[in-house]
C-alpha positions in Angstrom: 32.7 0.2 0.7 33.6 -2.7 2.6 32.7 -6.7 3.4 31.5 -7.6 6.6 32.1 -11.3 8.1 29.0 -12.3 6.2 29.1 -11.7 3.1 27.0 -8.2 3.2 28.5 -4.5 2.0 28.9 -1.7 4.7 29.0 1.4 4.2 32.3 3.3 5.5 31.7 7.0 5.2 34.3 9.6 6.3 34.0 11.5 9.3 31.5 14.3 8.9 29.6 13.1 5.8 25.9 12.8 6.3 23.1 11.2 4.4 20.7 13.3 2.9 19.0 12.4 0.1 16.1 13.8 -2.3 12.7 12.3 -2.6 13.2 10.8 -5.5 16.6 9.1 -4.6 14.7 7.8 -1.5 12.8 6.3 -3.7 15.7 4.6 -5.8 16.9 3.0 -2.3 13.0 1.6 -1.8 13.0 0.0 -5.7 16.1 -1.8 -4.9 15.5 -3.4 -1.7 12.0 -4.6 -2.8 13.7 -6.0 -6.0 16.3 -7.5 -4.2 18.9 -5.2 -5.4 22.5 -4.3 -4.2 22.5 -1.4 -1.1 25.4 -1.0 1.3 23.7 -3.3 3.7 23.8 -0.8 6.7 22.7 2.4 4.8 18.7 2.6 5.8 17.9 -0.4 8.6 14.7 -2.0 8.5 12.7 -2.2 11.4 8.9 -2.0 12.5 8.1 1.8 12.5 4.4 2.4 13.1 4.2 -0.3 16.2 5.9 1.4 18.9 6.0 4.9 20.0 8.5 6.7 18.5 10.6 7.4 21.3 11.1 3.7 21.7 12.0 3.0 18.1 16.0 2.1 18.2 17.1 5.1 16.0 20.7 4.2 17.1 20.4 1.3 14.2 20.1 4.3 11.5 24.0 5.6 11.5 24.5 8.7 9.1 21.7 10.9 9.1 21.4 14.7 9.8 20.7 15.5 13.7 16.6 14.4 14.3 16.6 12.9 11.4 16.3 8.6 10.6 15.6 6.7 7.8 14.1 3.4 8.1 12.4 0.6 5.6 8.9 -0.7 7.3 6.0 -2.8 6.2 3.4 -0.4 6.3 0.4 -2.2 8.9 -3.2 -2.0 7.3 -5.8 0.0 9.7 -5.5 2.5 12.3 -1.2 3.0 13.3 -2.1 2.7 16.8 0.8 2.3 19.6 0.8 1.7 23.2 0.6 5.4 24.0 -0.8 6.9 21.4 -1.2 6.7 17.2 0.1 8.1 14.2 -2.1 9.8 11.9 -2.1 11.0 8.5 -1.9 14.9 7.8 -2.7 15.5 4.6 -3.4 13.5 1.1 0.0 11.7 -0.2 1.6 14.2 -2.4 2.9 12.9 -6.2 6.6 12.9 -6.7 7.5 13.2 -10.3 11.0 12.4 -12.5 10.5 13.9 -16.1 6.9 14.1 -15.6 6.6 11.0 -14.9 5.5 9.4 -11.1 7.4 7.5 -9.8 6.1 7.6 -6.0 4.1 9.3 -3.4 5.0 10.9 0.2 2.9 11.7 3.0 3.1 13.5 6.0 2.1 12.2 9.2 2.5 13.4 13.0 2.8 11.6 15.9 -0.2 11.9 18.8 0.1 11.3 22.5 -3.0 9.2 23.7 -5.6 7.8 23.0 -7.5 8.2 19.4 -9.0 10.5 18.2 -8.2 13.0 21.2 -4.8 12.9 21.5 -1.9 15.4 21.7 0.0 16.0 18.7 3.8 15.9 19.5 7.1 16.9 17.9 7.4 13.4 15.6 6.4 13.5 12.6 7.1 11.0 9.6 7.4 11.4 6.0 6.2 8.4 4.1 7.5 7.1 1.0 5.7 4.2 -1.3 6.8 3.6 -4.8 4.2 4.0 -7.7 3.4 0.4 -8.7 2.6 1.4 -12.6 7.0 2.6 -12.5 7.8 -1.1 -11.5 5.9 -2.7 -13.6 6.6 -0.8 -16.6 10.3 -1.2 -15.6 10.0 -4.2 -15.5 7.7 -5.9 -18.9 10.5 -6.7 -21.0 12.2 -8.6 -18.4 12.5 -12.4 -19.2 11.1 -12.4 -15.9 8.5 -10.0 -14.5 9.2 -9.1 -11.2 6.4 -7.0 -10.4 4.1 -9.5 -11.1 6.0 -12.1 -8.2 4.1 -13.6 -5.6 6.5 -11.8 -3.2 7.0 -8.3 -5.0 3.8 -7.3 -5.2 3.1 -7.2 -1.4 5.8 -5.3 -1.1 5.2 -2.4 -3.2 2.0 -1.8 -2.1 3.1 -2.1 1.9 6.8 -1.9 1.7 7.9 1.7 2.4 10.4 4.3 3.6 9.8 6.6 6.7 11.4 9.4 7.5 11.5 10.1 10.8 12.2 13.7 12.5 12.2 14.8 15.9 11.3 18.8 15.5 12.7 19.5 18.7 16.9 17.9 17.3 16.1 18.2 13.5 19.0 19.9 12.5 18.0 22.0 9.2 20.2 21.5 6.3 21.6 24.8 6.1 23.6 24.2 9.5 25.4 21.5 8.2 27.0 23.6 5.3 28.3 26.5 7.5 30.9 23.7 8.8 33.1 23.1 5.9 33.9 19.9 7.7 30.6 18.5 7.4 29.5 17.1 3.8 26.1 16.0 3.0 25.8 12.9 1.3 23.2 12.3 -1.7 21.7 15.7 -0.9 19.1 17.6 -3.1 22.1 20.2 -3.7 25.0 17.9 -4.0 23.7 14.8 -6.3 26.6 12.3 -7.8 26.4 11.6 -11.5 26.2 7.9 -10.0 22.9 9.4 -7.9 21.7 10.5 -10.9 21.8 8.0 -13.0 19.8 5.8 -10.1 17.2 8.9 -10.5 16.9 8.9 -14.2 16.8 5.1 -14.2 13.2 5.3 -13.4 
């Protein structure tokens, strides 16, 4: 970890390391930003996801992800995720994500369609879409001196603040690739947590 000129930590990873990480550390990284907490200040960018098509979106910002793969922090528009060429559109329900039976977010799946709604063409992005489950924050959070989930400015955000995963089916490089190079280490992956990563799980 390093400084950069102002003030903010940057993440310096060694060549070949990747990030990686399980749903439920996904969701550690989207607690701390919305509670203001420390992240390597370059690790997942935050830009506007769901306004532009994805082929325009500047994945170049998201540094140390798998091949066809970007993570990004978004405010999450209310209504219809309409672009200038086409929409994104939800898949299924949002699926639970539980930490020692308890849940501590959702995900959904949505795909990416070329044209105009409802008749477009479905395409080969899709997003994964991470919100934290309010009840976690708030319990966290009661026997704080002060109660963050009940800020002006926090609540907002855990209701439209989220994490997108982003994947290009025709680049997405499955995991499984990246461990037949020895060279190549996946960083906070399902298979490979830190006790550090952990702990940030079991902190929930």
């Amino acid at each position: 970890m390093a400084s950069s000129s102002n003030g903010k930590q940057v993440l310096l990873l060694p060549f070949g390391y990747r990030f990686f990480p399980s749903n439920d550390q996904v969701l550690h990284y989207l607690k701390q930003k919305i509670l203001g907490g420390q992240l390597p200040s370059d690790i997942i960018p935050t830009i506007d996801v769901h306004g532009v098509d994805p082929d325009q979106l500047p994945l170049s910002e998201f540094k140390y992800g798998v091949a066809g793969e970007w993570f990004f922090f978004t405010t999450r528009p209310a209504g219809d995720l309409l672009t200038e060429d086409g929409y994104w559109l939800p898949e299924d329900l949002p699926t639970e994500i539980e930490v020692d039976k308890r849940i501590i977010g959702f995900k959904q799946f949505m795909a990416f369609y070329k044209g105009v709604f409802p008749h477009g063409t479905k395409s080969n992005w899709t997003i994964y879409e991470f919100r934290l489950n309010p009840d976690v924050l708030e319990a966290d959070q009661a026997d704080d001196e002060h109660d963050q989930a009940d800020d002006e400015h926090t609540k907002p955000k855990v209701q439209n603040f989220v994490v997108c995963r982003i994947r290009n089916s025709d680049k997405f490089q499955e995991t499984s690739e990246w461990f037949t190079n020895e060279n190549e280490v996946l960083v906070a992956s399902p298979e490979n947590d830190s006790n550090e990563d952990q702990n940030h799980v079991n902190g929930y």
